[in-house]
KOLMIRO-303020 format. One line per field, with one value per residue: residue in one letter; x, y, z of N, C-alpha, C in turn. Coordinates in steps of 0.001 Angstrom, whole numbers, plus 524288, in hexadecimal, padded with zeros to 5 digits. Example, Ala and Ser with C-alpha at 12.3 -4.5 7.8 and 13.67 -1.06 7.14 Angstrom:
REM residues 2
residu <- c(a|s)
n.east <- c(83386|83232)
n.north <- c(7E9C6|7F736)
n.up <- c(81E78|81BA8)
ca.east <- c(8300C|83566)
ca.north <- c(7EE6C|7FBDC)
ca.up <- c(81E78|81BE4)
c.east <- c(83390|83264)
c.north <- c(7F31C|8001E)
c.up <- c(81E78|81EBE)
This chain:
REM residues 178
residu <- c(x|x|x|x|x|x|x|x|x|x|x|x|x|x|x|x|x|x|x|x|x|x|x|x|x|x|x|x|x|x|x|x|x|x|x|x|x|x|x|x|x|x|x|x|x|x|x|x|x|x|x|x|x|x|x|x|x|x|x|x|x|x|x|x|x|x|x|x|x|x|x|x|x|x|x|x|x|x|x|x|x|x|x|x|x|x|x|x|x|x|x|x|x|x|x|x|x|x|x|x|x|x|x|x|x|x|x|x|x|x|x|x|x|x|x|x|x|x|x|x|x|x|x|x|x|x|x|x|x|x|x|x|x|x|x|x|x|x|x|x|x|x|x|x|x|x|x|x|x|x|x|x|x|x|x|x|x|x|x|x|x|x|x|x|x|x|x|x|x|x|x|x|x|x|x|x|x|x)
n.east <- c(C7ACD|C7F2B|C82A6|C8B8B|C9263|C96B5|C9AE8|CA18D|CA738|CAD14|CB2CF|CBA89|CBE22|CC378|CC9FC|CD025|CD5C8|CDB28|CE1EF|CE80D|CED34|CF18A|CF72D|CFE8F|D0513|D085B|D0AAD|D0E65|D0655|CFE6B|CF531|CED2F|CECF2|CECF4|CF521|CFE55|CFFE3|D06F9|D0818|D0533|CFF9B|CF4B7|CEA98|CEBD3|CE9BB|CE08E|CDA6E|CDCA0|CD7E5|CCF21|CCC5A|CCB88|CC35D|CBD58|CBC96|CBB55|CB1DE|CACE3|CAD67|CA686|C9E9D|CA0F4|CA423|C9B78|C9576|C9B10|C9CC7|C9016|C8ED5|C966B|C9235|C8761|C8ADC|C8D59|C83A4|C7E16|C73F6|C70C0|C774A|C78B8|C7BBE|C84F2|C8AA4|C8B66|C935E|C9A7D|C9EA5|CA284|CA9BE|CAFEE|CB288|CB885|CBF96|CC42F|CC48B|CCCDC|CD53A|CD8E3|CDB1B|CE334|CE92A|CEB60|CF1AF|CF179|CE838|CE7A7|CE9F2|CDFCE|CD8E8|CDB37|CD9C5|CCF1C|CCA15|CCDD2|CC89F|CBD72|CBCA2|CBF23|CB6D1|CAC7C|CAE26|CAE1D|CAC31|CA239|C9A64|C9981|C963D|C8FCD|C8970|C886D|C82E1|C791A|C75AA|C7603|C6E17|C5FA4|C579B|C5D05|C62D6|C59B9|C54E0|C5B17|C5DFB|C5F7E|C67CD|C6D9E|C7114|C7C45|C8117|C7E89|C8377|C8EB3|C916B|C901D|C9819|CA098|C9ECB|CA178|CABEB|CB109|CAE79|CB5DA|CBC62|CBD2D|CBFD0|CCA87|CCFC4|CCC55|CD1CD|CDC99|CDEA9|CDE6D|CE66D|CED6C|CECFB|CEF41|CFAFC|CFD44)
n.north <- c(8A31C|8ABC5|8A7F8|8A1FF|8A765|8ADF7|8A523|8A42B|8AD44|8AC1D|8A552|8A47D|8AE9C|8A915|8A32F|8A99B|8AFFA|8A4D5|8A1C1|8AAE2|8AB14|8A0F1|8A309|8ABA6|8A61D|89BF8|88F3F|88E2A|89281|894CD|88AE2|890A7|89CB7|8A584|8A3AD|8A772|8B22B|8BD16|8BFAF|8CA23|8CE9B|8D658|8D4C8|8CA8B|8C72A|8CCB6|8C4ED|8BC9B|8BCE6|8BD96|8B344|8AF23|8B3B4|8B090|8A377|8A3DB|8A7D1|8A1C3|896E2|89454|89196|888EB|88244|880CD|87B8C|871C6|86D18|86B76|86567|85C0F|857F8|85624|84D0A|845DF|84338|84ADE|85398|85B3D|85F28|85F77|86B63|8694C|8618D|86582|86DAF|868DA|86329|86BC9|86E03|865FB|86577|86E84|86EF6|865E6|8698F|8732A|86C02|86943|871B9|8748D|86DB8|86C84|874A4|8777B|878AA|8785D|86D24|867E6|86CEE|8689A|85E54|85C9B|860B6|8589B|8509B|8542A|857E9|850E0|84A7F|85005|851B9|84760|83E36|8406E|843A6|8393A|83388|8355D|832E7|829BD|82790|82CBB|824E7|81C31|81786|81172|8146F|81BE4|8116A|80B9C|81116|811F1|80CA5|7FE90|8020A|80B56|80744|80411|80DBD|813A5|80C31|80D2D|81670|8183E|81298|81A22|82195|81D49|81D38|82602|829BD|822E9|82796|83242|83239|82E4D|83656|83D24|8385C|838BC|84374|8489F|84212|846BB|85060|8513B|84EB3|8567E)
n.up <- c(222F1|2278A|22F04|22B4A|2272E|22DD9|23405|22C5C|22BBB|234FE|233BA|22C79|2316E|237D3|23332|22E8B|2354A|239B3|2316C|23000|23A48|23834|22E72|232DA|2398C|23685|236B2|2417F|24685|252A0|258D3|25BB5|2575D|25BB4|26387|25D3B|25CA1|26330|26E98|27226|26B41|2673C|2634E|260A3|26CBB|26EA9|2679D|26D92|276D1|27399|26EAA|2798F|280A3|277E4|27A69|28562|2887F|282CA|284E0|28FAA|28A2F|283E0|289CD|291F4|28794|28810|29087|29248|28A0C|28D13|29627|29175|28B43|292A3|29617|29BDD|29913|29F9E|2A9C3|2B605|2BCD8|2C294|2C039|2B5BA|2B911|2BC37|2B3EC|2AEA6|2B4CD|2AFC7|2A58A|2A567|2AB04|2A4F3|29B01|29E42|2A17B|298DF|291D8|29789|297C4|28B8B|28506|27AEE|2732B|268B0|266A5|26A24|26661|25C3F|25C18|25EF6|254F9|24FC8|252D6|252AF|248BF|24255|2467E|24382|2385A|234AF|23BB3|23F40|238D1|23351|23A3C|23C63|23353|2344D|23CC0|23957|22EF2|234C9|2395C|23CF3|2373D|22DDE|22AA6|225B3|21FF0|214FC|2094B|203F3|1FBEA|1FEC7|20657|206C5|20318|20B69|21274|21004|21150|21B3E|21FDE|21B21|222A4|22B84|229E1|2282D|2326E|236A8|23161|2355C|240FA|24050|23A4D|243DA|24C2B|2471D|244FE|250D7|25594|24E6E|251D4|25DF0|25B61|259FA)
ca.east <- c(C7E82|C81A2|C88CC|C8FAD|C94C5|C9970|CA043|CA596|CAACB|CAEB5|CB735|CBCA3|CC104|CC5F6|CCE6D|CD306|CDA08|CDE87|CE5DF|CEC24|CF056|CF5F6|CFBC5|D020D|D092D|D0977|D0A0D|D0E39|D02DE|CFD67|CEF8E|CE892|CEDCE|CEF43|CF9C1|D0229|D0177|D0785|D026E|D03A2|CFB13|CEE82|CE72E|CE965|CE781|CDAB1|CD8FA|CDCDD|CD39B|CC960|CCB44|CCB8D|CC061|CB822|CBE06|CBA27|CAC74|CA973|CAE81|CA452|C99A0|CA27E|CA573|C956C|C9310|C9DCE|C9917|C8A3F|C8F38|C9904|C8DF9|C83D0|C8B47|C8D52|C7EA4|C7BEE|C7345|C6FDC|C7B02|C7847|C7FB4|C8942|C8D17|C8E69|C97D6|CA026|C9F8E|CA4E2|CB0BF|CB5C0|CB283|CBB65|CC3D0|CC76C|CC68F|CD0E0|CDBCB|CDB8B|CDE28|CE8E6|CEE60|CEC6E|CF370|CF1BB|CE45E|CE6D1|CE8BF|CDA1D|CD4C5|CDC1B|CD83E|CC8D9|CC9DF|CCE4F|CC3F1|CB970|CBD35|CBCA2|CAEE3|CA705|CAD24|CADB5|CA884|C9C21|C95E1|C9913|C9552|C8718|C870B|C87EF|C7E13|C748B|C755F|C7732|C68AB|C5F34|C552D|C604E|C62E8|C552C|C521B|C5E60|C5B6B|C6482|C6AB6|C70D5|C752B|C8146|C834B|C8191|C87E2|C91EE|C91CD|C90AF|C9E88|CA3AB|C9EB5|CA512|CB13B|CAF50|CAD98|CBAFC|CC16C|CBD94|CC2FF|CCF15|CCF6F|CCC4E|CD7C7|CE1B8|CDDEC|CDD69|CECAC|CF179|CED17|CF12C|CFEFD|CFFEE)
ca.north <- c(8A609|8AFE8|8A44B|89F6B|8AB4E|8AE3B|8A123|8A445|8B001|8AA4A|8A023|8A9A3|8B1B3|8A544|8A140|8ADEC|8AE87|8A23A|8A264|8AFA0|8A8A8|89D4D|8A648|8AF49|8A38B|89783|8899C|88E36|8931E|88FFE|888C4|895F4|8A0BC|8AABD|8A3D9|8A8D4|8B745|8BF2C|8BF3D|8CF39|8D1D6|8D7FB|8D28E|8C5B2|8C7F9|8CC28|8C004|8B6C8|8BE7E|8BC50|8AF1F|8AD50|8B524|8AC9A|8A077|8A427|8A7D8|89C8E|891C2|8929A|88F2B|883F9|87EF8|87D22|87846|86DDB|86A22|868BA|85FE5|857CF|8561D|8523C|848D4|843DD|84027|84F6A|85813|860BB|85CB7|8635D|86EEA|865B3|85E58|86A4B|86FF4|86268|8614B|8711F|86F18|86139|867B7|872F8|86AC7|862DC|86C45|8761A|869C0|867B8|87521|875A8|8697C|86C09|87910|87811|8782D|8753B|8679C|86546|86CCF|86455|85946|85F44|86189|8539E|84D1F|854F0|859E2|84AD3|8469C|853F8|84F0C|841C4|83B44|84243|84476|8341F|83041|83783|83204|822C0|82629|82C77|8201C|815C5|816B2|80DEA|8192A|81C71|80BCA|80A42|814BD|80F95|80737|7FD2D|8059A|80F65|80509|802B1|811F5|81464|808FF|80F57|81CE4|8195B|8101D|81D6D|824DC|81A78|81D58|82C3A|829CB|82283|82C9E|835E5|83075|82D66|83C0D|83ECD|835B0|83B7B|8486D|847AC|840BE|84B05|85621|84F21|84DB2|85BE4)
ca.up <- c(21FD8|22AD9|23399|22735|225EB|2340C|2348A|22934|22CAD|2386F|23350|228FD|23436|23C0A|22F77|22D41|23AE8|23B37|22D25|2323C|23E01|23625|22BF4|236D4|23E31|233E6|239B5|2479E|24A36|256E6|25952|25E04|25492|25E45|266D8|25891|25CA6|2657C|27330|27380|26587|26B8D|25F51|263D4|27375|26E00|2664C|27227|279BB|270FA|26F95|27E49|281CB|2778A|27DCC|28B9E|289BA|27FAE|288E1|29321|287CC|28031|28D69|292A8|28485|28879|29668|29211|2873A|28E42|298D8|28E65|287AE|29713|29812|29DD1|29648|2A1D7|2AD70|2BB53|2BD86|2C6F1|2BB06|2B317|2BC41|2BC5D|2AD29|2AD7A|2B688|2B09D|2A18B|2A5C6|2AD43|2A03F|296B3|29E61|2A29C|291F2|2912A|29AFA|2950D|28694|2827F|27601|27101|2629B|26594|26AFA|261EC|25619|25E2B|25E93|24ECE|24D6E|254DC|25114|243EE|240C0|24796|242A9|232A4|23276|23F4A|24298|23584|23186|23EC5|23C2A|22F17|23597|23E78|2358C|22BEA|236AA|23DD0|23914|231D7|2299E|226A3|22290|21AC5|211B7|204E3|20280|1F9B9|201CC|20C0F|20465|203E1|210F8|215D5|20E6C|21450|222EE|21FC6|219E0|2264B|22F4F|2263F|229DB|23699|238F8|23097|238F3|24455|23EFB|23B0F|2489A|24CB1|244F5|24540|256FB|256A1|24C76|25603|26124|25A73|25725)
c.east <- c(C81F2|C85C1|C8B4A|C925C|C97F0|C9D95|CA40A|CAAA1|CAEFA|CB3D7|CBB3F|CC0FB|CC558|CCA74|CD159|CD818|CDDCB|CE362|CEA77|CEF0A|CF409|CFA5F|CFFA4|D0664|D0B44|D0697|D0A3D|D0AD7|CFF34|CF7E0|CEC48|CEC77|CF166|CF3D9|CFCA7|D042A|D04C0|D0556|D022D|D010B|CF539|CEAA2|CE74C|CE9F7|CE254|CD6C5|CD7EE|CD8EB|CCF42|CC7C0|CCA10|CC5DC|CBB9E|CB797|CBAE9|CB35D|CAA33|CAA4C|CAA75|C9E9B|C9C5E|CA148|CA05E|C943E|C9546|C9B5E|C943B|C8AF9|C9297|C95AC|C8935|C850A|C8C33|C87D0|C7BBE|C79CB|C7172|C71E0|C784E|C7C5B|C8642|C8DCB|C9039|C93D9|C9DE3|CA18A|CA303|CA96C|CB433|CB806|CB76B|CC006|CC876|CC82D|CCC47|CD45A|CDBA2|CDD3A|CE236|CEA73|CEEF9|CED3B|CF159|CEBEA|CE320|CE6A7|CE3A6|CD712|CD5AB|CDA1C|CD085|CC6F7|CCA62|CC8AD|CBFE6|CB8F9|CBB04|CB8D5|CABDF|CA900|CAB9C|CAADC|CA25A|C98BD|C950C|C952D|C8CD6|C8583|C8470|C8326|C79E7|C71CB|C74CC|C706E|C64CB|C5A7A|C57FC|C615A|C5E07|C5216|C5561|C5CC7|C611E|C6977|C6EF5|C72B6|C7977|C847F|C836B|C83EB|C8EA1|C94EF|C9360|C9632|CA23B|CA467|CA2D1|CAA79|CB237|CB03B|CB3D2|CBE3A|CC154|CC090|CC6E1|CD3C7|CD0F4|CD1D4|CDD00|CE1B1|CDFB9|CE496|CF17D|CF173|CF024|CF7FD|D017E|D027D)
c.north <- c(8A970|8AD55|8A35B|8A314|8AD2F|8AA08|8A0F4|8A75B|8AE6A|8A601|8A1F8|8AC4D|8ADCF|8A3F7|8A4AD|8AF42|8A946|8A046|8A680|8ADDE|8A4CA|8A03E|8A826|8AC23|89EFC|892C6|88B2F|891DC|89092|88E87|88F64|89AF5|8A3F4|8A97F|8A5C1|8AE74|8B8F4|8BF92|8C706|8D20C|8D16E|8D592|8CCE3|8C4AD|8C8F2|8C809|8BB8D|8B943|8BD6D|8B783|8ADEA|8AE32|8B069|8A75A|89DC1|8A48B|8A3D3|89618|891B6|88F40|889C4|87ED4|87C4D|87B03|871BE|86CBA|86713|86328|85A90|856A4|853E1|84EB6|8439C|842DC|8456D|85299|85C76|85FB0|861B1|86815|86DC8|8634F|86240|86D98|86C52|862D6|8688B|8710F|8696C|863ED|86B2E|871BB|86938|865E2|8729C|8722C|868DD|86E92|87851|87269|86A91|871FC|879C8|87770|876A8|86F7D|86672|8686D|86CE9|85FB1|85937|85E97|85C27|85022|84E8E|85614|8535B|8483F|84BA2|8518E|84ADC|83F5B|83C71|84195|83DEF|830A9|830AA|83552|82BD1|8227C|82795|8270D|81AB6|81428|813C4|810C7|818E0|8160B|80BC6|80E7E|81496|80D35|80515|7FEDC|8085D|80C06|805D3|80A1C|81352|81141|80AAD|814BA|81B64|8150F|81486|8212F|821D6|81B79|82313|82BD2|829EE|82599|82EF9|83620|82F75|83268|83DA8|83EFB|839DE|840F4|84A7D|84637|84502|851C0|85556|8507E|85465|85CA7)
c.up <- c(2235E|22E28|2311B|2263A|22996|232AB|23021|2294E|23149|23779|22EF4|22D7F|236B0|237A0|22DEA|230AD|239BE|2368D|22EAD|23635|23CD1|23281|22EA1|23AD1|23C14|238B3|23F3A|249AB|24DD4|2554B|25AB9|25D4E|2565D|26167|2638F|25A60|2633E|26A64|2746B|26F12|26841|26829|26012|26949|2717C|26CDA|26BE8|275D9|27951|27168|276E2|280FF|27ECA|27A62|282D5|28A0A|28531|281BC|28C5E|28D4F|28622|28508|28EDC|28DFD|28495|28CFC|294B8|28C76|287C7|291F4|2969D|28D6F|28DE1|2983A|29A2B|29D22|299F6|2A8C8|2B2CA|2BAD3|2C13C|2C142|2B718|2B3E1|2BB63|2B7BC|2ABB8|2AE39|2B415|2A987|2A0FA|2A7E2|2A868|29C77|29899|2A032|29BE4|28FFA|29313|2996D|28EF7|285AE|27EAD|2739E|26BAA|26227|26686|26694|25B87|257A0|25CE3|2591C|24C78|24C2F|25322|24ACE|242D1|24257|2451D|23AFA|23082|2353C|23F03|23D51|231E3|23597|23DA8|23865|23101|23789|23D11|2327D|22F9E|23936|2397B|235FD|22E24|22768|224B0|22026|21645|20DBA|20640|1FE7B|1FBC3|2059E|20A7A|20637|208FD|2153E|21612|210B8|218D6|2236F|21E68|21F75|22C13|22E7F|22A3E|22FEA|23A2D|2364C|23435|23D08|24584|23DDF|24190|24C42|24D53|24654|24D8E|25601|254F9|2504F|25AFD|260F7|25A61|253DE)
């Protein structure tokens, strides 16, 4: 009850801002609010401060949760410290030339919203349904009855599946396009 209540407030507060920000500038407002104001209003120097400060000291954690999982999914669940080092400077490497080449950050993260928005609705939770139903426990605990229905289903989830994707698609070109 007590977290449902936090995030509530929390997202309360977050919608509250960002209506005021749309109200206060319309359509041309930018991707990140605050480029809208003034750069000499001390109320937002405080803001960009704020944001920056969380920024800075919440990047060294995002970043090792990224290393140890682009090194797991590499075969590495506990890499030498040699490796570690290598996987730090190419990590940091690639993720600061995309942010010296890509200004603009709203496009990757409409691009981000595409891709994932469409595998966490449609992909991921059809994909789990296939492979729940497809193993052969789940065929033989079936009557012939229910084949029909869930032959039925896992053709709807395949359906699902390539929506999604198609979603994905579209959604990825239209960001792209700006």
């Amino acid at each position: 009850l007590v977290a449902a209540l936090g995030y509530t407030c929390a997202a309360a507060i977050s919608l509250t801002g960002m209506i005021c920000g749309f109200l206060t500038f319309g359509g041309t407002s930018a991707g990140f609010i605050l480029n809208n104001y003034a750069n000499k209003d001390g109320l937002i120097a405080a803001a960009r401060t704020a944001i920056s400060v969380s920024v800075i000291c919440s990047y060294p954690l995002v970043f090792n949760s990224l290393r140890e999982d682009v090194l797991e999914m590499m075969g590495m669940p506990r890499p030498p410290r040699r490796v570690m080092q290598r996987a730090t400077l190419i990590l940091l490497g690639l993720i600061t030339g995309l942010a010296i080449v890509l200004p603009d950050l709203g496009v990757v993260a409409a691009v981000t919203g595409a891709l994932f928005g469409s595998a966490l609705v449609y992909i991921f939770p059809a994909l789990i349904f296939l492979y729940a139903t497809g193993s052969k426990a789940s065929r033989q605990s079936i009557g012939d009855k229910r084949d029909v229905t869930r032959k039925f289903e896992r053709t709807i989830n395949y359906g699902i599946v390539l929506l999604g994707c198609l979603l994905a698609a579209i959604g990825t070109v239209t960001a792209l396009r700006g």
